[in-house]
C-alpha positions, 0 to 999 in steps of 0.5 A: 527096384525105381520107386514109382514115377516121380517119387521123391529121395526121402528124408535123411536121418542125418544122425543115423547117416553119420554114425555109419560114416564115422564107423568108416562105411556107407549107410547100406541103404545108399548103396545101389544094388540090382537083383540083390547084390551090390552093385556100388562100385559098378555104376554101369549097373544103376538106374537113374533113381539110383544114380540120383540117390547116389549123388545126393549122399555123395553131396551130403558126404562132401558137405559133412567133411566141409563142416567137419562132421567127418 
């Protein structure tokens, strides 16, 4: 479910983030799904919010790795 129009992506909770990165998965809440099942890996399947959210933690993942966080 699109949160309401103009809604913003929220505050990361880096640390949370990590542990789940390092753990060697995504945090599920950055995983995109549609009428309950994940839809990941079928970017045909997200909206536009969800394709937004996705890119911006594919950002912060790439971010972390050049930092050495990962």
């Amino acid at each position: 479910m699109d949160p309401r129009p103009g809604a913003s992506l929220g505050v990361v909770n880096v640390h949370h983030e990590l542990a789940y990165l390092r753990a060697g998965s995504d945090p599920p809440w950055e995983r995109p799904h549609k009428g309950g099942v994940d839809v990941t890996y079928r970017p045909d399947l997200w909206t536009p919010y969800q394709r937004e959210r996705r890119a911006s933690f594919e950002a912060r993942v790439l971010e972390y790795r050049q930092r050495g966080l990962l």
